[in-house]
VEXMARDO-564395 format. One line per 4 residues: number of its first residue (from 1); for each residue y, z, x of C-alpha. Coordinates in nm, 4 decimals, padded with zeros to 6 digits, m for minus. Each point is the difference from the previous one (the first is absolute). Last residue first. Layout:
N
NUM) Y Z X; ...
END
This chain:
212
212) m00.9788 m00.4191 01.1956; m00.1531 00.0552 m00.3710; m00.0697 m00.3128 m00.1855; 00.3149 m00.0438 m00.3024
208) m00.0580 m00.1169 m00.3612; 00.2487 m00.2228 m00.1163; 00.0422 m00.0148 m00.3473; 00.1911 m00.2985 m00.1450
204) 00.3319 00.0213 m00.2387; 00.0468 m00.3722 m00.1571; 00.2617 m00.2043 00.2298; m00.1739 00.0576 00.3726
200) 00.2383 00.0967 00.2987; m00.0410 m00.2323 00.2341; 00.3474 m00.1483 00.0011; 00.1371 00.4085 00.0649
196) m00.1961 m00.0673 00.3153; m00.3346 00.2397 00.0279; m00.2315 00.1807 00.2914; m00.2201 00.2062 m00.1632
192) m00.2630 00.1641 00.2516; m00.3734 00.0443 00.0352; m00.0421 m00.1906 m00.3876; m00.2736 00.1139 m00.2408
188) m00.1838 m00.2681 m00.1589; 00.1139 00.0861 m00.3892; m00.2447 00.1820 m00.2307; m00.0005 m00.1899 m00.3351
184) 00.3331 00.0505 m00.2023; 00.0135 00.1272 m00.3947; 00.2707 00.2885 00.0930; m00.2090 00.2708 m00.0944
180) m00.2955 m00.1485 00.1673; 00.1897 m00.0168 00.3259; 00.1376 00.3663 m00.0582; m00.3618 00.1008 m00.0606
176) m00.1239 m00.1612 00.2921; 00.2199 00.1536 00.2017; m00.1666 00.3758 00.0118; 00.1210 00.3004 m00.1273
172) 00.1442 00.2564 00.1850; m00.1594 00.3251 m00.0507; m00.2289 m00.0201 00.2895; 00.3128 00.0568 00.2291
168) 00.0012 m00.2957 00.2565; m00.2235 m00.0383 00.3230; m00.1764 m00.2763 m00.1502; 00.1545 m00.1586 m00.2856
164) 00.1315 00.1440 m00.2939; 00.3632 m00.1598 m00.0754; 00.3470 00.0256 00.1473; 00.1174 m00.3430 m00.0639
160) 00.0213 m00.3257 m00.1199; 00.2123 m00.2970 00.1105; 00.1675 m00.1959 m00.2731; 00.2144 m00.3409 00.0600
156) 00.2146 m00.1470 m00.2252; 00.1197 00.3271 m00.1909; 00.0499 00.0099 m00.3747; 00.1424 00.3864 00.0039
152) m00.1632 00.0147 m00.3245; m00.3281 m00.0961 m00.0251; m00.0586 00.1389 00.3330; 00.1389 00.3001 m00.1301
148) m00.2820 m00.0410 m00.2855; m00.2748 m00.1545 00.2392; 00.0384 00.3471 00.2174; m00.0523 00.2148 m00.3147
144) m00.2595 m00.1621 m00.0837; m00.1816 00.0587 00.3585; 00.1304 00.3495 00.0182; 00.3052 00.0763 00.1709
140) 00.0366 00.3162 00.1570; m00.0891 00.3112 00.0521; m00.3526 m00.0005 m00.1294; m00.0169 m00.3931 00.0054
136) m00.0754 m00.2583 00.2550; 00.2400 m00.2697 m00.0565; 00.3064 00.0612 00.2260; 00.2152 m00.3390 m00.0036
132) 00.2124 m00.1771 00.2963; 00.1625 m00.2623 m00.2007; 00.1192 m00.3069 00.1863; 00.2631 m00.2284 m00.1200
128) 00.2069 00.2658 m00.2403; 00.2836 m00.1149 m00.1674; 00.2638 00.2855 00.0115; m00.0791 00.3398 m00.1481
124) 00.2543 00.1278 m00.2279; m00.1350 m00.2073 m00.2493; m00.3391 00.2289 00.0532; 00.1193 00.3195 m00.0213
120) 00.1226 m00.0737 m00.3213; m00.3246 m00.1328 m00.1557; m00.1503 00.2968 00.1122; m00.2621 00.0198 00.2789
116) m00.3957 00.0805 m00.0788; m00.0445 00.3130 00.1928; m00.1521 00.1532 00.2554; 00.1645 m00.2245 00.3212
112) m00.1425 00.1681 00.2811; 00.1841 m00.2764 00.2468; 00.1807 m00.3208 m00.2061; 00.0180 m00.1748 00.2937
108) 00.2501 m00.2631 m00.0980; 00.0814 m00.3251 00.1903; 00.2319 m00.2177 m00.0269; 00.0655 m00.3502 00.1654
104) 00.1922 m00.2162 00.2661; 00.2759 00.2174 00.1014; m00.2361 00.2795 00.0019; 00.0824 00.2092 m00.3345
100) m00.2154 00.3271 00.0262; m00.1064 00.1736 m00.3162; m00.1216 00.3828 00.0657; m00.1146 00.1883 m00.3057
96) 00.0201 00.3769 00.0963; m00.2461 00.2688 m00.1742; 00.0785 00.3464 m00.1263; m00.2425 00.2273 m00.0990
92) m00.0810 00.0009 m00.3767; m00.0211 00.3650 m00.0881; m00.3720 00.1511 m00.1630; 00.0199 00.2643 00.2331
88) m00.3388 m00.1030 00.1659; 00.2193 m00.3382 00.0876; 00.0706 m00.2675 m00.2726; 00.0157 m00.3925 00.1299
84) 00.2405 m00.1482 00.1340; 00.3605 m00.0736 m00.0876; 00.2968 m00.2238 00.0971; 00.3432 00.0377 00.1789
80) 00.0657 m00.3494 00.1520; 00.0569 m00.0580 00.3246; 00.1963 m00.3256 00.1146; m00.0255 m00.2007 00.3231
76) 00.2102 m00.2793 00.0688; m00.0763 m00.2140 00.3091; 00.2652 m00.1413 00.1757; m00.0862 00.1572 00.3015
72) 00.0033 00.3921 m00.1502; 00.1338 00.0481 m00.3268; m00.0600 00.3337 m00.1819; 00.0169 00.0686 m00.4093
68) m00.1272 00.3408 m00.0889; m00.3102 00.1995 m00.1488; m00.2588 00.1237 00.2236; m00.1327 00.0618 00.3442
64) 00.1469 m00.2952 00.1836; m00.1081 m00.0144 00.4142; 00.2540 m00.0621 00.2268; m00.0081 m00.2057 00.3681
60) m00.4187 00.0658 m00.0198; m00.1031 m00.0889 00.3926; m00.3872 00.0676 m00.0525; m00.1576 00.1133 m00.3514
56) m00.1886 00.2292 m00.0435; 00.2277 00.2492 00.0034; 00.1407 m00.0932 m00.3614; m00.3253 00.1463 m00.1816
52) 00.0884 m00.0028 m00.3413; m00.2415 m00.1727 m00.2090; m00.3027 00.1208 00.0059; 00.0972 00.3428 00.1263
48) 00.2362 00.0517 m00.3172; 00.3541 00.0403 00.0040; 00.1392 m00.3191 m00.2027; 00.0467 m00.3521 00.0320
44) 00.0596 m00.0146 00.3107; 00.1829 m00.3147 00.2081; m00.0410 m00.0767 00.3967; 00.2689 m00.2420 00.1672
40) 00.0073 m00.1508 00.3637; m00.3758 m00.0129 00.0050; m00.2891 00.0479 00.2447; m00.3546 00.0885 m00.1472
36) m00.2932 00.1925 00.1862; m00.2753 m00.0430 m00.2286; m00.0334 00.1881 m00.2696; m00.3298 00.1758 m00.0278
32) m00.1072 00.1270 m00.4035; m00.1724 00.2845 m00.0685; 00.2839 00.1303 m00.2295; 00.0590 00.2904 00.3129
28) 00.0676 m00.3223 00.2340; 00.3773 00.0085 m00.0754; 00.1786 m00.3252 m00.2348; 00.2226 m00.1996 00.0391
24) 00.1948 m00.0837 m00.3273; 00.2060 m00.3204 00.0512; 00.0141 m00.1731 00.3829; 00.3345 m00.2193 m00.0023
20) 00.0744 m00.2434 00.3034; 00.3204 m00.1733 00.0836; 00.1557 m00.3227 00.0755; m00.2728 m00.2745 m00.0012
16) m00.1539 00.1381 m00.2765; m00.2553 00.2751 m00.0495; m00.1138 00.2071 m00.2450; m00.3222 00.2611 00.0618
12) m00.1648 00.1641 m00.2878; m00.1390 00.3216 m00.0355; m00.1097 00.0950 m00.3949; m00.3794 00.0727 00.0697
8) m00.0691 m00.2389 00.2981; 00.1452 m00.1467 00.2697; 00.1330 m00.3511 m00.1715; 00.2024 m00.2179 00.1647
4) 00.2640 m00.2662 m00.0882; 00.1840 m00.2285 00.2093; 00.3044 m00.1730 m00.1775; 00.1675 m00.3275 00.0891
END
C-alpha cells in the first residue's frame, strides 16, 4: 500500500514499503514550520523558498530538481518540464511535474503547475491514480483551472494543494472555491492516505488532507 501525507502548501510525503519521497519542502521564511522529515528521495519543482528547501529533510539519497527519467527501488520517477506563473519580467519560470510509478500505483505532484496542460502533454503522461493539484491561484492553478486538468488527466484520486490557509501567502485562495468549482461538499479531511491499488475509487474523488 501507499501512505500519504500532507505538510502543507505543496509538501507531500510518499511512502511505501521500499522507499520514501518528500516533494517540495519548504523553509520557514513562507511562515510555515516543517517538521523534521526523513526520506530516501526529495523532488523540487522549482527554486523558490516554498518549495525548494532540500535540507530539511533528513538522510535524502538524491534529490530531483527538474526534468529527467530516474529509477530508484523500482520506482520510476519522471520530471517533466512545465511552467509557472509570470515573474516581474513577465517570463514563465520553469516548473517540474514529477509522476512517480510505485509498483502498485502513480502518483503525480504536479508542483506550481500555472497552466492548464496540453492535450499532448497529457498522453504522454501515464494513467494517473493520485493527482497532487495546486489550486490557489496567482502562480498557479486557479480553482477552474484545476477542475479543467482534472478534467483531463482523469485521475482516481485528487488531493489538493497549496492554498490560503494560515501561515500561507494571503494571495492563495482558499479551498472552498476549488470544492465549489468542482460541484463537491467539503470532504472530512483525512491525517494520512494510506491506499491499495483495489481501493482506488472508479469516478475521480477529492480527498482533502488534515495537516500532520
Amino acid at each position: 500500500s501507499l501512505e500519504i501525507n500532507w505538510y502543507r502548501h505543496a509538501c507531500f510525503r510518499l511512502k511505501d514499503r521500499n522507499l520514501t519521497i518528500v516533494c517540495d519542502p519548504y523553509d520557514k521564511s513562507i511562515g510555515l514550520t516543517l517538521p523534521r522529515l526523513k526520506a530516501d528521495i526529495v523532488t523540487i519543482s522549482h527554486d523558490a523558498p516554498g518549495h525548494s528547501y532540500a535540507e530539511a529533510v533528513k538522510d535524502a539519497r538524491k534529490v530531483f530538481t527538474g526534468p529527467g527519467e530516474y529509477e530508484v527501488e523500482s520506482v520510476f520517477i519522471t520530471g517533466i518540464a512545465t511552467t509557472h506563473g509570470k515573474n516581474a519580467a513577465g517570463v514563465a519560470d520553469p516548473n517540474t511535474l514529477f509522476i512517480f510509478e510505485f509498483p502498485e500505483m502513480t502518483v503525480a505532484h504536479l508542483g506550481d503547475l500555472g497552466h492548464v496542460l496540453t492535450e499532448s502533454q497529457v498522453e504522454a503522461l501515464p494513467n494517473i491514480d493520485v493527482l497532487l493539484i495546486p489550486v490557489g491561484g496567482r502562480h498557479t492553478l486557479d480553482a477552474a483551472m484545476a477542475a479543467e486538468v482534472i478534467g483531463i488527466v482523469e485521475p482516481r484520486i485528487v488531493i489538493p494543494m497549496h492554498y490560503r490557509m494560515e501561515g500561507t501567502p494571503e494571495h492563495l485562495e482558499p479551498l472552498e472555491r476549488f470544492l465549489k468549482e468542482m460541484g463537491v461538499p467539503a470532504p472530512e479531511p483525512v491525517a494520512a492516505l494510506r491506499i491499495t491499488k483495489a481501493q482506488l475509487p472508479e469516478e475521480t474523488q477529492v480527498v482533502v488532507m488534515d495537516i500532520k
